[in-house]
N, C-alpha and C positions, 0 to 999 in steps of 0.2 A: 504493500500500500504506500510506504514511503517510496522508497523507489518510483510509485507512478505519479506519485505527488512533484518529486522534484524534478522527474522528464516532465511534465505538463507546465511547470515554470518556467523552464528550459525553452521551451518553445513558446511558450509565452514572451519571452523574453528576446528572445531572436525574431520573431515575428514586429515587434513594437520600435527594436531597432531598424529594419528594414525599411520602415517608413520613415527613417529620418530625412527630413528635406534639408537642401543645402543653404539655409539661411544665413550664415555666414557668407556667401558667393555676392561679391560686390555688384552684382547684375542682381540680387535677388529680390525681388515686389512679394506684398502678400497678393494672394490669391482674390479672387471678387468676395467683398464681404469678409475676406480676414482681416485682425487687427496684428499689428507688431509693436510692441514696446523695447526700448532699446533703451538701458540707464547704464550713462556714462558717469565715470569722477576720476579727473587726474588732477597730478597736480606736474607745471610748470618750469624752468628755472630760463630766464632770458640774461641775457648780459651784450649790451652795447658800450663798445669802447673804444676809447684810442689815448695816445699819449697825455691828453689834458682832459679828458673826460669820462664820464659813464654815463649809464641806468644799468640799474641792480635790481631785478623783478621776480618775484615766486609768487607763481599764482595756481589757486585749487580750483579745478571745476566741478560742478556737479551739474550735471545735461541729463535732457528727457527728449528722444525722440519719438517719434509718435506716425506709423502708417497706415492708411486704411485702405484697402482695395477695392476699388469701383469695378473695375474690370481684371480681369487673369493678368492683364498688360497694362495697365493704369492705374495710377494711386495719388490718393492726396497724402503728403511728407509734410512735417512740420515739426519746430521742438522748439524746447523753451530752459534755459542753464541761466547761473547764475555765478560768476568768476570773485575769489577770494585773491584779493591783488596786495602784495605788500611791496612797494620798491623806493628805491631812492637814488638821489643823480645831484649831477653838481649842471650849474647853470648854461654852459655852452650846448646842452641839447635840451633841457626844459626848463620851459620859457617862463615859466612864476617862481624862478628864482630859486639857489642855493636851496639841496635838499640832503643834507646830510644825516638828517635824525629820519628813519623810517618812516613811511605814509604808512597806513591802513584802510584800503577800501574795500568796503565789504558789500555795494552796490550795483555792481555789474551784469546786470541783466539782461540778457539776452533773445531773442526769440526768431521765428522763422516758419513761411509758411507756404505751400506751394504744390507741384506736382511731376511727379515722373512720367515717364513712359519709357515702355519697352517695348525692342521691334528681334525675336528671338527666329532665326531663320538659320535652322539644321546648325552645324555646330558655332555658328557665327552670332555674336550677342550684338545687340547696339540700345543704349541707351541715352533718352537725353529728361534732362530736368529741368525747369524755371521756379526761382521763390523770391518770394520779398520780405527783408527782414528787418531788425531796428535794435541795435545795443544804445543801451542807455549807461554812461559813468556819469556817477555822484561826484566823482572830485577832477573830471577831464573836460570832458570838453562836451558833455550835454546828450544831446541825441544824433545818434548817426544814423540813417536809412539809407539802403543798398537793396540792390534786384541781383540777384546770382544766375545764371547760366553754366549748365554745366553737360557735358556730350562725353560719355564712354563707347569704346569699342573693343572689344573683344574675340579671339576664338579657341573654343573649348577641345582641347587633345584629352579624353578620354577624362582622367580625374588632375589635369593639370591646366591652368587658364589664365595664358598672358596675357594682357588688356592696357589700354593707355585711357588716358583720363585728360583733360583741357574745360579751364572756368576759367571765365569773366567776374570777379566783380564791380559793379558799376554803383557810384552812388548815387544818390536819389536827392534832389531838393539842397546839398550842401554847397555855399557859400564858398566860392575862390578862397584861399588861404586860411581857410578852417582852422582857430587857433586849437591848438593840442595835437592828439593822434588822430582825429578823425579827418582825414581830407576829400576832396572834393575830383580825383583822380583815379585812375581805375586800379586793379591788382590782378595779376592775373598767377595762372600756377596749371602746371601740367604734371601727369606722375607717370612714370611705367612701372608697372606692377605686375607679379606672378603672384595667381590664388591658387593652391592645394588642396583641395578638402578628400577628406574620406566620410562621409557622412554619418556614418552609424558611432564614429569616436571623435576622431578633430578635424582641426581644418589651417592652415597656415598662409597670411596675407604678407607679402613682403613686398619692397620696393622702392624708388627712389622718386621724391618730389621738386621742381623747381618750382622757386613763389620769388613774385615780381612787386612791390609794390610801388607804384609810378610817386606818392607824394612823399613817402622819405627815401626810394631809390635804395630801399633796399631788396638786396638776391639774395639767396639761401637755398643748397640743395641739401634736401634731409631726407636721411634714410629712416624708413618708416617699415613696423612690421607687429603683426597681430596672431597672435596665437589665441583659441580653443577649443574648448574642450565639451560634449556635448552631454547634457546632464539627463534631458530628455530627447525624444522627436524633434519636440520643436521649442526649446532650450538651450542655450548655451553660455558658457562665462567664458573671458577672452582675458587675458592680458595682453597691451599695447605700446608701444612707447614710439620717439621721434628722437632724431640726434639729428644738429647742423653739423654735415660735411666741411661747409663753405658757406662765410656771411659775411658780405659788406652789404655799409649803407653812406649816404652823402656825409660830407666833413672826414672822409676816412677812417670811418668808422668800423671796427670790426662786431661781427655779430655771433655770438655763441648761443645756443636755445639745445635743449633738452629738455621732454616729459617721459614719464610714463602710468600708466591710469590700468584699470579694469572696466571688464564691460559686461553685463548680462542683456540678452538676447531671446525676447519671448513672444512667441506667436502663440495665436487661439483662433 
């Protein structure tokens, strides 16, 4: 009787696995009528410098995306995070003056709202996206609004999927010389990237990012890569992280940036 107890598990259990869907696969929508919940939190470390200068930044995040599927290939994406910012800089890069004693901002709210589509043709992916979104800093520079554009292309070898990435963002309503971070200029940023997954255990995202940003001129290519591991079908927890290869920005500045975060991943 034991014995037919723990075969019946057995297969229970290999059965439940097999329906793992690859939700971690950066092409991947929910279905018409499924929901996805995706809770991020990392935390940051930036540093801008050069021989007479800085800023010194450690910032935490905590983010919630959010998908719902209108159609098998269509979804409305959105999320809403909120950035725990401590930095500090001496005056030749920020403009209200000598900051040697620590800020604390604990205001940074974020949000985003828009929609995917996907265009899935035999092993060939393509995906593009439009949103419009709005960070608000309490001690920066007020409200910034931006429209994001974003186009993937991919094709899938079996359980291996190289894919390239290219976004615009544009901002919205901002004022030529925007005092603080927020400007009035675009940013753009492209990645190549290789996704792995095995669906019934893990899955592995890796890859390299270029990011442009046109109002402080600065480049940075960061190696980016994402591990998980799958708790359920349609569950999973990740750990992620980001490192600058290479960072300048205007006045000579060198740029160093490092995160790493966790991530859980749930469909219904």
């Amino acid at each position: 009787m034991l014995k037919k107890f723990l075969l019946t598990l057995g297969v229970l259990s290999v059965a439940s696995t097999a329906m793992a869907e690859d939700i971690t696969n950066p092409f991947y929508l929910p279905r018409q009528w499924q929901v996805g919940a995706i809770t991020s939190a990392s935390i940051e470390k930036l540093v801008i410098k050069n021989s007479n200068a800085y800023i010194k930044s450690q910032k935490r995040l905590l983010r919630e995306d959010l998908q719902f599927g209108l159609t098998d290939s269509l979804a409305l994406i959105g999320g809403i995070g909120n950035i725990w910012d401590t930095w500090k800089g001496t005056p030749k890069i920020v403009l209200d003056g000598n900051l040697d004693k620590a800020v604390h901002d604990r205001e940074n709210i974020q949000w985003d709202a828009g929609l995917a589509w996907n265009i899935l043709t035999g092993p060939a992916r393509f995906q593009v996206s439009a949103q419009y979104g709005q960070d608000r800093w309490k001690n920066y520079s007020g409200e910034y609004k931006y429209a994001l554009g974003e186009m993937k292309f991919g094709y899938q070898f079996q359980r291996v999927l190289p894919y390239v990435t290219g976004s615009v963002e544009i901002p919205v309503g901002q004022e030529p010389g925007t005092k603080g971070i927020a400007g009035d200029k675009f940013i753009y940023a492209t990645k190549l990237g290789i996704y792995q997954g095995k669906c019934e255990t893990w899955a592995l995202d890796t890859g390299l990012r270029l990011r442009y940003d046109e109002n402080t001129e600065a480049r940075m290519i960061l190696a980016e890569a994402e591990a998980s591991y799958y708790l359920t079908p349609k569950a999973t927890l990740g750990v992620y992280g980001t490192y600058a290869l290479d960072g300048h920005s205007k006045y000579d500045l060198d740029v160093y940036d490092k995160s790493a975060g966790v991530r859980l991943r749930l469909y219904f």
